[in-house]
MARVOTI-763025 format. One line per 2 residues: number of its first residue (from 1); their letters; for each residue z, x, y of C-alpha. Coordinates in nm, 2 decimals. Layout:
N
NUM = A = Z,X,Y; ... $
***
This chain:
537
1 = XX = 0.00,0.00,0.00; -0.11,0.12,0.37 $
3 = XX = 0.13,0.17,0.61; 0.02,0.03,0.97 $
5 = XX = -0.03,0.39,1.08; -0.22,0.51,0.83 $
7 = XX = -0.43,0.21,0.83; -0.46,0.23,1.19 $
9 = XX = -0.55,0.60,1.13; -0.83,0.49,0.83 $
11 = XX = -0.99,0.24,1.11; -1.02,0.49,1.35 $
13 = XX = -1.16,0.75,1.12; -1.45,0.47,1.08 $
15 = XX = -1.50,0.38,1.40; -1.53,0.77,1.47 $
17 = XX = -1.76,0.75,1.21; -1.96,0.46,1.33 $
19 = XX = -1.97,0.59,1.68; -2.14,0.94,1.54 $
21 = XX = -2.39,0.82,1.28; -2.69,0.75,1.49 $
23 = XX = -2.63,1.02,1.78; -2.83,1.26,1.63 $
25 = XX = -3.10,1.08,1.55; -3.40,1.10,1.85 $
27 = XX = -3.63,0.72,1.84; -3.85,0.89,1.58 $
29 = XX = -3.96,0.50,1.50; -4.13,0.50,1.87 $
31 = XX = -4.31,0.83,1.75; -4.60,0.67,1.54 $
33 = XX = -4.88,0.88,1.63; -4.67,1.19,1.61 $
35 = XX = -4.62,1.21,2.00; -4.34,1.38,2.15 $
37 = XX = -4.17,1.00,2.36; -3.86,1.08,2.54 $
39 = XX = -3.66,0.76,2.62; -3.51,0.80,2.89 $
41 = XX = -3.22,0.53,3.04; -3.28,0.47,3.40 $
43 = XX = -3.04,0.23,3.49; -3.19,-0.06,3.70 $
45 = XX = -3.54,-0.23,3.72; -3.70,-0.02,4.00 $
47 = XX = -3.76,-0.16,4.35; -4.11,-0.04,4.35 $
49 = XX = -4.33,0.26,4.25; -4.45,0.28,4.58 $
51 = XX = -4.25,0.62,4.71; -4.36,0.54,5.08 $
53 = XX = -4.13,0.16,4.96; -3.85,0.26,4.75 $
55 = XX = -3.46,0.40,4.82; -3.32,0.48,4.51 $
57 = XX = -3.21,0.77,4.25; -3.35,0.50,3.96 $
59 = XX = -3.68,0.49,4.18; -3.68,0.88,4.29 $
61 = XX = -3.66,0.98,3.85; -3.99,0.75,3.85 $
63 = XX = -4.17,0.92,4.14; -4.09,1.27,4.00 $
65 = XX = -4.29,1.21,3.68; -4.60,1.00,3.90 $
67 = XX = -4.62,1.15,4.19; -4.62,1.52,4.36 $
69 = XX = -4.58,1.65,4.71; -4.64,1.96,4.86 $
71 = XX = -4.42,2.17,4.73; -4.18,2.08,4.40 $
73 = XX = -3.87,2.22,4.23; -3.82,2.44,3.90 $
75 = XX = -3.49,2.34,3.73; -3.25,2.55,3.94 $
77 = XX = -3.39,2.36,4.23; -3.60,2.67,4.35 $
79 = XX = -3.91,2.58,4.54; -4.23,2.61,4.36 $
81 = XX = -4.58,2.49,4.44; -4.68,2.13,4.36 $
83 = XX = -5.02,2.04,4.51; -4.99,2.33,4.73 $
85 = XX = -5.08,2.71,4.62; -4.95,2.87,4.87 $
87 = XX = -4.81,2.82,5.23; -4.74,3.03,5.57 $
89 = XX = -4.47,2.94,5.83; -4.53,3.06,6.19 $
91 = XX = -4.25,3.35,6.32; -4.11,3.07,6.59 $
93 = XX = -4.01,2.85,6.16; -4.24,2.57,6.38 $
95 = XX = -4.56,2.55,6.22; -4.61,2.54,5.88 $
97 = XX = -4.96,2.57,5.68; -5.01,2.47,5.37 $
99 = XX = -5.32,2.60,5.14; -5.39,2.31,4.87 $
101 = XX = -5.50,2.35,4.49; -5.84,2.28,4.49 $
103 = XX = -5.79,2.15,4.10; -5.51,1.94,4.22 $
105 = XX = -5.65,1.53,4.12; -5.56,1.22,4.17 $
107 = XX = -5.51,1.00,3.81; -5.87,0.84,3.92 $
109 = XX = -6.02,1.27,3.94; -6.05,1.22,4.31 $
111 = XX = -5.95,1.58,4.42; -5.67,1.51,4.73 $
113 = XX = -5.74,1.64,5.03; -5.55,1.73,5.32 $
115 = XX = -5.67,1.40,5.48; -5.52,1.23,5.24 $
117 = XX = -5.17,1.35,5.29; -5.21,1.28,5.67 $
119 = XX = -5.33,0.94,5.62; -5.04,0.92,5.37 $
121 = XX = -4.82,1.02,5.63; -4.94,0.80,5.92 $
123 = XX = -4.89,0.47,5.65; -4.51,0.63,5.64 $
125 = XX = -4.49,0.60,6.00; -4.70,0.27,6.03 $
127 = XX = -4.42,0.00,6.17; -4.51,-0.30,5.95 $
129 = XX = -4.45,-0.11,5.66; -4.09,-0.03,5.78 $
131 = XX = -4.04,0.28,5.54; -3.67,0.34,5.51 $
133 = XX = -3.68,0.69,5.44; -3.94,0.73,5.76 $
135 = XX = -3.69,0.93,5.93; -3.75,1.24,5.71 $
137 = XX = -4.08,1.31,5.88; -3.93,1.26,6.24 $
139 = XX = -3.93,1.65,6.22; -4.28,1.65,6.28 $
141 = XX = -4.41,1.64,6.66; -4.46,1.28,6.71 $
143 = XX = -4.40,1.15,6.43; -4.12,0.96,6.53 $
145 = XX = -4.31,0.83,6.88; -4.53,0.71,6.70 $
147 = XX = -4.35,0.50,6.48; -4.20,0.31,6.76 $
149 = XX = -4.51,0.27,6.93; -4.46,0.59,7.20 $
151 = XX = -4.77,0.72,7.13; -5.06,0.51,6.94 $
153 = XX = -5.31,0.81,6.84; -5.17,0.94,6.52 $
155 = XX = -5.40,1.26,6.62; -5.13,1.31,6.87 $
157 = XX = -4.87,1.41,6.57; -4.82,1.74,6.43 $
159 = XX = -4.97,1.64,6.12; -5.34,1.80,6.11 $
161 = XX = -5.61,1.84,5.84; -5.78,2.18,5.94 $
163 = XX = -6.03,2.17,5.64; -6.03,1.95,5.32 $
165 = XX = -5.77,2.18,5.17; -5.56,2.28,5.47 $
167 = XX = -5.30,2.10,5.60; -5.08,2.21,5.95 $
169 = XX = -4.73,2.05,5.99; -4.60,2.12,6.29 $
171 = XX = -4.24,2.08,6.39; -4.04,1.93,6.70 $
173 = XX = -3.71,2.22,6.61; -3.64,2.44,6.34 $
175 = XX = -3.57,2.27,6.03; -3.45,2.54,5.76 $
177 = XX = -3.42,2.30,5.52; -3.78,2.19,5.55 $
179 = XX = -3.94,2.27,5.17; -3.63,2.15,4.98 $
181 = XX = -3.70,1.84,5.17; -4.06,1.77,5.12 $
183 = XX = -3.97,1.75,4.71; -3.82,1.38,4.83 $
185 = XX = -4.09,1.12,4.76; -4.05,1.07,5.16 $
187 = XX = -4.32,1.34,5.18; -4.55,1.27,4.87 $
189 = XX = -4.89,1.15,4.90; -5.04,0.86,4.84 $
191 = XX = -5.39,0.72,4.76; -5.51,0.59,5.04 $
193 = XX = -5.87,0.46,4.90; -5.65,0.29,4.62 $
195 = XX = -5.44,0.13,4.85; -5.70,0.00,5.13 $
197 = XX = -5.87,-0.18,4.83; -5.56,-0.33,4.79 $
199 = XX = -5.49,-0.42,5.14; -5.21,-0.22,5.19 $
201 = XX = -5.23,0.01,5.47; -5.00,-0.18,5.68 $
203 = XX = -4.80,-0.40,5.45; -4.61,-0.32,5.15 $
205 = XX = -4.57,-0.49,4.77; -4.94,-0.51,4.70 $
207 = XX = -5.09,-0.46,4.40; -5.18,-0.12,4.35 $
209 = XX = -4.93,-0.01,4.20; -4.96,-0.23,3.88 $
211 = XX = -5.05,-0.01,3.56; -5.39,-0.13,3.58 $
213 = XX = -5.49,-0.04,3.95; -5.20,0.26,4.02 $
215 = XX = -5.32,0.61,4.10; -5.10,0.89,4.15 $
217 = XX = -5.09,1.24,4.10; -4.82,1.37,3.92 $
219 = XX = -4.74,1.56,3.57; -4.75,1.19,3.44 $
221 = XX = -4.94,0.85,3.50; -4.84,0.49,3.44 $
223 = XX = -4.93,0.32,3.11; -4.76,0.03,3.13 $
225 = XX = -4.49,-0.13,3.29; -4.28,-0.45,3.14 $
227 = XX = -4.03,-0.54,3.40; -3.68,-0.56,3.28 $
229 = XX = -3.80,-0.38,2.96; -3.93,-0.06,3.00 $
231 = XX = -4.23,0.12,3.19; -4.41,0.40,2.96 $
233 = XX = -4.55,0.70,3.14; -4.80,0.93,2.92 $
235 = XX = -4.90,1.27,3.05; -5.18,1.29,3.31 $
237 = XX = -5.51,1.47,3.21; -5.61,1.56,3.54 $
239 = XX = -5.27,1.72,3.65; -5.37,2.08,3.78 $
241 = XX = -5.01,2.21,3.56; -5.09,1.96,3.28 $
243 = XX = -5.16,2.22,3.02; -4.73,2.32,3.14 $
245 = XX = -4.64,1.97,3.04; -4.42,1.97,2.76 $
247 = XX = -4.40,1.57,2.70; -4.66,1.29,2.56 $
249 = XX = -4.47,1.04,2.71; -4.16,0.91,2.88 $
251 = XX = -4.05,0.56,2.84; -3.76,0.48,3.13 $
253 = XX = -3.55,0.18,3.01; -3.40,-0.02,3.30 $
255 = XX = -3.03,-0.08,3.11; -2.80,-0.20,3.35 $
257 = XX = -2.49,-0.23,3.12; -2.37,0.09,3.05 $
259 = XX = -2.23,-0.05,2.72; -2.57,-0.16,2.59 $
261 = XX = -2.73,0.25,2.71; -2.43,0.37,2.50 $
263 = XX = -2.47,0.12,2.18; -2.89,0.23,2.25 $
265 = XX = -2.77,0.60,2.25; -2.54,0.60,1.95 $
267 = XX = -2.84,0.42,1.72; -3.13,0.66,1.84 $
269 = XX = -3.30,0.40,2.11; -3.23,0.65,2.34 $
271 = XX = -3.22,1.04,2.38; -3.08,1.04,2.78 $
273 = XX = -2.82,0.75,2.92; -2.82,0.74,3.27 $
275 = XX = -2.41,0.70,3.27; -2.16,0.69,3.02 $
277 = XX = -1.87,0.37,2.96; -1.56,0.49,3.17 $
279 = XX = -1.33,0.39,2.82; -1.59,0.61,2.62 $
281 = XX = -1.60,0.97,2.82; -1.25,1.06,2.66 $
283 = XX = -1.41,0.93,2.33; -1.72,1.17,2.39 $
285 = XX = -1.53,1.45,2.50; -1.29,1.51,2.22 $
287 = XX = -1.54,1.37,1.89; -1.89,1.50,2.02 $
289 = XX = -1.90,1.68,2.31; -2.21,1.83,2.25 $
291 = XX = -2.37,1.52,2.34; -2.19,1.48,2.67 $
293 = XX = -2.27,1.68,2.99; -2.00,1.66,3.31 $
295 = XX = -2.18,1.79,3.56; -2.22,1.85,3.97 $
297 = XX = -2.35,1.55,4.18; -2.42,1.63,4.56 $
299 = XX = -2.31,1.28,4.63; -2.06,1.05,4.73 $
301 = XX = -1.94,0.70,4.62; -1.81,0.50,4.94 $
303 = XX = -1.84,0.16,5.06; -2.00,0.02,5.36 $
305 = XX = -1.88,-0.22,5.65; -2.11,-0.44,5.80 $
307 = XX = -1.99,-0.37,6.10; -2.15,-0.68,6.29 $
309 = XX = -1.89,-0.92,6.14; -1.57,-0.95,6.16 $
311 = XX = -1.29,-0.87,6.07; -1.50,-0.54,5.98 $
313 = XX = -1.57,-0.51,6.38; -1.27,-0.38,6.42 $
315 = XX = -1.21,-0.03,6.38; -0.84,-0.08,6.30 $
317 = XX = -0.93,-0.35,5.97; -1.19,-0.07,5.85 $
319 = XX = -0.92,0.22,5.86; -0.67,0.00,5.72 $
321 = XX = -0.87,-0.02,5.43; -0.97,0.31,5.38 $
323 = XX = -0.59,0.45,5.39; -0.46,0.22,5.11 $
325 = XX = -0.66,0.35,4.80; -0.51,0.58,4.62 $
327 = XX = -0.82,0.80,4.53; -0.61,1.02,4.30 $
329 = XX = -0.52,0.72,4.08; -0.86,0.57,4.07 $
331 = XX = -1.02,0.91,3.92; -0.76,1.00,3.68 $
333 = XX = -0.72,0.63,3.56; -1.04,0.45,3.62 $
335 = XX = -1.35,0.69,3.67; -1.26,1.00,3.40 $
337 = XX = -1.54,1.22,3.48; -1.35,1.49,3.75 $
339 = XX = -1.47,1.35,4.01; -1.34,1.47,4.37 $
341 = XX = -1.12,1.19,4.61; -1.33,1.17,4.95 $
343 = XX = -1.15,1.15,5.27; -1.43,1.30,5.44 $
345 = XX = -1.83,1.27,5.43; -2.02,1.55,5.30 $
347 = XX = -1.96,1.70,4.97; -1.76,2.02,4.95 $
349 = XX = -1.94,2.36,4.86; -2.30,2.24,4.99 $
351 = XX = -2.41,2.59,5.12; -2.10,2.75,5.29 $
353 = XX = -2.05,2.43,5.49; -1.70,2.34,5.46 $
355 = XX = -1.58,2.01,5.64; -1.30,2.09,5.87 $
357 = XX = -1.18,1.69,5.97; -1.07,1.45,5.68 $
359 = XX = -0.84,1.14,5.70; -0.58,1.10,5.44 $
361 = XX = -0.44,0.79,5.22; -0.12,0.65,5.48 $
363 = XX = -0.01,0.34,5.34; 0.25,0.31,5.56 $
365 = XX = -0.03,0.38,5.85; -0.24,0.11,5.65 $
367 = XX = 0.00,-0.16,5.70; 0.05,-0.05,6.06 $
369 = XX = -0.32,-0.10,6.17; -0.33,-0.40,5.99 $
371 = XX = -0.06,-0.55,6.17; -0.20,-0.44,6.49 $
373 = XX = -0.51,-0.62,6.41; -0.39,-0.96,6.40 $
375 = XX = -0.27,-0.90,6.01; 0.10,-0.83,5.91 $
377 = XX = 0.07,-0.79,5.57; -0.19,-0.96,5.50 $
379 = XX = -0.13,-1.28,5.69; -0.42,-1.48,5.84 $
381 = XX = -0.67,-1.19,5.72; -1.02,-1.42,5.67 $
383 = XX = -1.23,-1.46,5.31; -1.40,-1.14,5.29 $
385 = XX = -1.58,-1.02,4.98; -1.70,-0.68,4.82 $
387 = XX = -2.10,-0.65,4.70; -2.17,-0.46,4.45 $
389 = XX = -2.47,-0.37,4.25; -2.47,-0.49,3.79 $
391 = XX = -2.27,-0.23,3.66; -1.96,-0.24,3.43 $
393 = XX = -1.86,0.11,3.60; -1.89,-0.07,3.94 $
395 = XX = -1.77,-0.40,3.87; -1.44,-0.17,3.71 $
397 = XX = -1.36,0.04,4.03; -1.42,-0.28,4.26 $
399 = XX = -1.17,-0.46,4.09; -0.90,-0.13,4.12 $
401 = XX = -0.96,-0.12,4.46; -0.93,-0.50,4.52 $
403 = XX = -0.64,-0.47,4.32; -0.48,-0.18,4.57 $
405 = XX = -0.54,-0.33,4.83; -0.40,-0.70,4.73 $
407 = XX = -0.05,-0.47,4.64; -0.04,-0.24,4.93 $
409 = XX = -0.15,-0.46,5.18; -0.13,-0.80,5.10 $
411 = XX = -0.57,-0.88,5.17; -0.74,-1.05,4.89 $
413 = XX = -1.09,-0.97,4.87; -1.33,-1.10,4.68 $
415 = XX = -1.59,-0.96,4.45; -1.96,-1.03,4.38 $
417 = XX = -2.26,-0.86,4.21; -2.64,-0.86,4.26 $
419 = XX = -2.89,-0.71,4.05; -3.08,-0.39,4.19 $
421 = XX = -3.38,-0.52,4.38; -3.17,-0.81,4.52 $
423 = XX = -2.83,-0.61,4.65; -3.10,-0.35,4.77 $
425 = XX = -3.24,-0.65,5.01; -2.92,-0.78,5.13 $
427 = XX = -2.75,-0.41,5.25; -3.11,-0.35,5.47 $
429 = XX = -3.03,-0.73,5.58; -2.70,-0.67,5.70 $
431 = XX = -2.58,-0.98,5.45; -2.32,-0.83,5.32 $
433 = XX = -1.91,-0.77,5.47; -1.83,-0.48,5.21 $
435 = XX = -2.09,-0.34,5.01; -2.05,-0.06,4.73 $
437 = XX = -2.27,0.21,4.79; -2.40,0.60,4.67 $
439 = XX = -2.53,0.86,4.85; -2.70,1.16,4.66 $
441 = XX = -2.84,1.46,4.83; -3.21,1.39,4.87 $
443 = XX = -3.18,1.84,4.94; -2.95,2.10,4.92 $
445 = XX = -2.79,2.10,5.31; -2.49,1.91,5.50 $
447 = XX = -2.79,1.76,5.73; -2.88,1.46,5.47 $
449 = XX = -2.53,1.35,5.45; -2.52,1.36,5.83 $
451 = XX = -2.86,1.17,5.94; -2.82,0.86,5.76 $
453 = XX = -2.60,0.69,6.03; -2.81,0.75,6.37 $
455 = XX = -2.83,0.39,6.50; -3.12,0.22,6.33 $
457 = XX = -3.14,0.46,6.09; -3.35,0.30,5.79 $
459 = XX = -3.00,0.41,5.52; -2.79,0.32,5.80 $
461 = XX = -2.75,-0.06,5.69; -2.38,-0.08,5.88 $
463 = XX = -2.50,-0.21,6.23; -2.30,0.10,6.34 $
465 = XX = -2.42,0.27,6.62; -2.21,0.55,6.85 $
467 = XX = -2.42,0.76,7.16; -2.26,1.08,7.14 $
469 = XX = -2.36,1.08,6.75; -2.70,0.98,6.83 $
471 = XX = -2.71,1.28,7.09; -2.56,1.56,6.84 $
473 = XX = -2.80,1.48,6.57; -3.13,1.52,6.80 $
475 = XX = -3.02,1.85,6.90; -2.84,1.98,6.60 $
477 = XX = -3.10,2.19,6.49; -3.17,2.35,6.81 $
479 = XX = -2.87,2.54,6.69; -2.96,2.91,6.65 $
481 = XX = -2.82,2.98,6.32; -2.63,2.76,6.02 $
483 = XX = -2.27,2.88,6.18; -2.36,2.68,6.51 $
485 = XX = -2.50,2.39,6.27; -2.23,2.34,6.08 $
487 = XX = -1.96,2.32,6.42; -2.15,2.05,6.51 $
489 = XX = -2.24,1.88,6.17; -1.81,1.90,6.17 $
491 = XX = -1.75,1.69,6.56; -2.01,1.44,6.38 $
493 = XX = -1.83,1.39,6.12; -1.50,1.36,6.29 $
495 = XX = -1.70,1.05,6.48; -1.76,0.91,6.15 $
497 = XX = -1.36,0.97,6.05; -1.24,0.79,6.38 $
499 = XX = -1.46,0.52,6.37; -1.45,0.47,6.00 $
501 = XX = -1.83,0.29,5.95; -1.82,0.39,5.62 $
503 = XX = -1.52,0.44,5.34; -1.60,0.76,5.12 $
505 = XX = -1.38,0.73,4.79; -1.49,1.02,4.60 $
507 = XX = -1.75,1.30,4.56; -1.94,1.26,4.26 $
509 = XX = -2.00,1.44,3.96; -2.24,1.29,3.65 $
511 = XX = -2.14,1.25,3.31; -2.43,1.09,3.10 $
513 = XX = -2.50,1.14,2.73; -2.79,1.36,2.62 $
515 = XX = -2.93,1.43,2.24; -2.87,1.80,2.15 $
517 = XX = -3.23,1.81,2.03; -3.36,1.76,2.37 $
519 = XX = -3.48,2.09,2.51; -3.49,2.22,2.86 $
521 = XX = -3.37,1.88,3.01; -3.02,1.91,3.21 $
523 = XX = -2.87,1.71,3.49; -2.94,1.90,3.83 $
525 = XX = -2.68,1.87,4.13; -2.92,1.59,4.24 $
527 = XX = -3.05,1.40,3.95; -3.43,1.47,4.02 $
529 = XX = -3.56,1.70,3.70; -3.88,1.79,3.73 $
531 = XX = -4.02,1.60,3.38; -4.29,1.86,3.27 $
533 = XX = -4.02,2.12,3.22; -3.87,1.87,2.97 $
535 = XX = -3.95,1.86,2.61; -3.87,1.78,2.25 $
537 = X = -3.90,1.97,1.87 $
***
């Protein structure tokens, strides 16, 4: 007869057993013709495929394996050429000229032109397409005057086609961080032909980028796409590198519940997860932890205010907020992966920048601010909720934070969830009071954690706006060397402390499960691998 312990022992030893007996196994079913298929979870239904459209790390792994810019990124994040060979920069760092592949094609074996990255680049800027990330390119001479309507011939820009295979970028200031930047799908190109046919030039969501009409130019083209089921990329035969691609295919699976990726892992469905269950990491760690990688994430988890309504209009309300989590308590109980507790904006160790103003948790401040906004503990404070996007991991911290804030101040707020596409639409809408968000590095430098809040920023989506802010950033990089850049970088972020638009709760790292038989793949400090380095036995 069992004793309860060593019957409790017995059911663990199978459910250890259970958990382990399809992790090794790659989706060999999926490989009928013999083809090397990497499935690959991605997390959310994309927005779009069109990069000059889309905001997202689920959107930016899908542009990586469709799409190429200038320049691109080995592994270690070193820059490499993509459709350019090779490239000079002026002595004064202002004007950059790049010499293209001639064998570099579109998917269609259209060879792209220099003209076709400057006609890419003036859709970027066109108003009616309302780019989000348009501010990357407000570098350039121009480029932001012409977006709001300051100048109206695009020739005016600093954007030039000197031959069919030369293209001159020309800058407003130094921007040091310039190539690492132009790997972002801000600066790829698209195919202009392709998308006038389609009658997109100045509106977005048309149909070219359905399997059957897209065109892009990357290691990999689009074979199909099954919304809320998987899109199948296949490698590209007119890819100037394709004979460096390592991969037949890559099939991204959309899995929102991280429970499902993990069940999908743990039977072979999948040989990459995009996360990993909180509850399972600890499992992971100690029975397999050669299928587990913990590592660096350039990012930061925070929530937003909308700014615009009350009581989030208040500075007080926002601050109160942010001082009653206890960010220590949420990683070591709720999030498991090492993360880092955020009082403060930009990761620490990006370059040598090193934030010098961060708040700290204060509950007994908390409750003072809240009582000096209209609120003694808790009393009168209005229906708010929290929005954040279908995720277990989410919908988990949400409810520890509601939870600490309910305790410690006495505020009940509620929780609701949208699916990708939709929560994507209401934070650029401003119809949201709280909204969950993530911030990853789009390049290695404090500057892309620091540009996102100019007011009307297209990531801004707080309705926060401050002068002095707006001021700093314009003439930041008019600083002669990163020393200068970073003082500055550090009174900015002191604005953003003070006025609390936003409510940093930790620095990320990423834990996600990956097959051992997987070879050259690794998570990079911003989640963008370059796909053609990947590749399986």
């Amino acid at each position: 007869m069992l004793t309860a312990r060593t019957s409790l022992a017995l059911l663990a030893s199978i459910v250890s057993l259970a958990l382990w007996s399809g992790c090794g196994k790659s989706a060999d079913s999926a490989d009928t013709a013999g083809l090397k298929i990497l499935n690959f979870g991605n997390g959310a239904e994309p927005q779009d495929l069109d990069p000059q459209i889309v905001t997202g790390v689920v959107e930016h792994r899908l542009s990586l394996a469709l799409q190429e810019g200038l320049v691109a990124e080995d592994p270690d994040l070193n820059i490499i050429p993509g459709v350019a060979q090779t490239w000079d920069v002026s002595d004064d760092a202002l004007t950059y000229t790049f010499h293209l592949n001639p064998n570099a094609k579109w998917s269609n074996g259209d060879v792209i032109t220099a003209e076709d990255f400057v006609g890419s680049y003036q859709r970027m800027l066109t108003p009616s397409i309302a780019a989000e990330y348009s501010y990357m390119l407000f570098h350039v001479v121009g480029a932001e005057d012409y977006l709001n309507g300051k100048i109206s011939d695009f020739a005016e820009t600093g954007f030039k086609a000197l031959d069919a295979h030369t293209l001159q970028i020309t800058l407003r200031q130094r921007t040091p961080f310039l190539l690492h930047a132009m790997n972002h799908y801000a600066w790829y190109p698209v195919p202009i032909k392709v998308i006038e046919k389609f009658g997109g030039m100045e509106r977005k969501g048309t149909a070219w980028t359905r399997p059957e009409n897209y065109v892009g130019n990357g290691p990999f083209t689009l074979k199909s796409w099954q919304p809320n089921r998987k899109i199948v990329v296949e490698r590209s035969s007119t890819y100037w590198d394709r004979e460096n691609v390592k991969l037949d295919e890559i099939h991204f699976y959309p899995i929102e519940s991280i429970d499902t990726e993990e069940r999908m892992f743990r039977t072979g469905q999948l040989h990459v997860t995009n996360e990993v269950p909180l509850s399972k990491i600890p499992v992971y760690q100690r029975d397999n932890p050669d299928a587990i990688d913990i590592a660096p994430y350039n990012g930061v988890y925070f929530f937003r205010f909308n700014v615009t309504k009350p009581p989030f209009d208040d500075v007080r309300v926002r601050k109160a907020l942010a001082y009653a989590i206890d960010r220590e308590s949420l990683i070591k109980n709720v999030t498991l992966a090492n993360e880092i507790p955020a009082y403060n904006v930009v990761p620490p160790a990006l370059l040598d920048y090193e934030s010098q103003h961060h708040f700290k948790a204060d509950l007994a401040e908390a409750k003072r601010l809240l009582a000096a906004a209209g609120y003694p503990e808790g009393k009168g404070f209005p229906a708010a909720d929290l929005l954040y996007n279908t995720s277990e991991k989410h919908r988990t911290i949400a409810e520890a934070i509601q939870q600490m804030w309910r305790k410690n101040l006495g505020v009940d707020i509620g929780l609701y969830n949208q699916e990708w596409k939709v929560y994507l639409d209401a934070q650029d809408n401003l119809n949201y009071q709280i909204s969950r968000a993530g911030w990853i590095a789009d390049y290695v430098d404090p500057h892309v954690f620091i540009d996102l809040w100019k007011s009307g920023g297209g990531n801004n989506d707080t309705g926060w706006s401050n002068a002095e802010y707006d001021q700093l950033l314009a003439t930041v990089l008019d600083a002669p060397n990163n020393a200068e850049r970073w003082k500055i970088y550090n009174r900015m972020e002191k604005i953003l402390i003070d006025e609390m638009p936003i409510l940093p709760i930790y620095h990320y790292t990423r834990a996600r499960l990956i097959d051992p038989k997987v070879i050259g793949y690794k998570s990079t400090p911003l989640d963008n691998f370059p796909w053609k380095f990947a590749d399986l036995p």
